[in-house]
N, C-alpha and C positions, 0 to 999 in steps of 0.2 A: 190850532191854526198853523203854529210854525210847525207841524211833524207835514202837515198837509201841503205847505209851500215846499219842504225839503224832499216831498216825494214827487210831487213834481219837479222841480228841478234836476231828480235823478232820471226821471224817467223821459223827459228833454236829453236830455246827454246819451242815451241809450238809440235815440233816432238818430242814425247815421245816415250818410248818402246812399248809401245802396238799399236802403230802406226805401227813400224818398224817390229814386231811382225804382225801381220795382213797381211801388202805389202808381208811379205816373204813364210805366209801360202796360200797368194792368187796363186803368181808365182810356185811354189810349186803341188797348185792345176791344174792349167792351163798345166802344165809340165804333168804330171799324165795323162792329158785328152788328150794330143797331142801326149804321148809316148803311150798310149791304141788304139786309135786311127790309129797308125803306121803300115803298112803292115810289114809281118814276112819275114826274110830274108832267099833266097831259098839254095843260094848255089851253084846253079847248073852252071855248067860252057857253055857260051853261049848260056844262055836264057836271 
């Protein structure tokens, strides 16, 4: 159990900001390509 907490806690220290930076420009990107992607909302009532 403690070899297990000590390798987490290494691998915590190893996520830096441009890590964290990166994951949130990917999701970000992915978001963009799947709201472009999204059919346009008609309106029309019973269709």
């Amino acid at each position: 159990m403690k070899n297990k907490l000590a390798l987490l806690a290494l691998s915590a220290q190893k996520i830096n900001r441009q890590h964290v930076q990166l994951v949130f420009v990917l999701v970000s990107l992915a978001m963009l390509v799947l709201g472009t992607g999204a059919p346009a909302d008609g309106g029309g009532v019973g269709q």
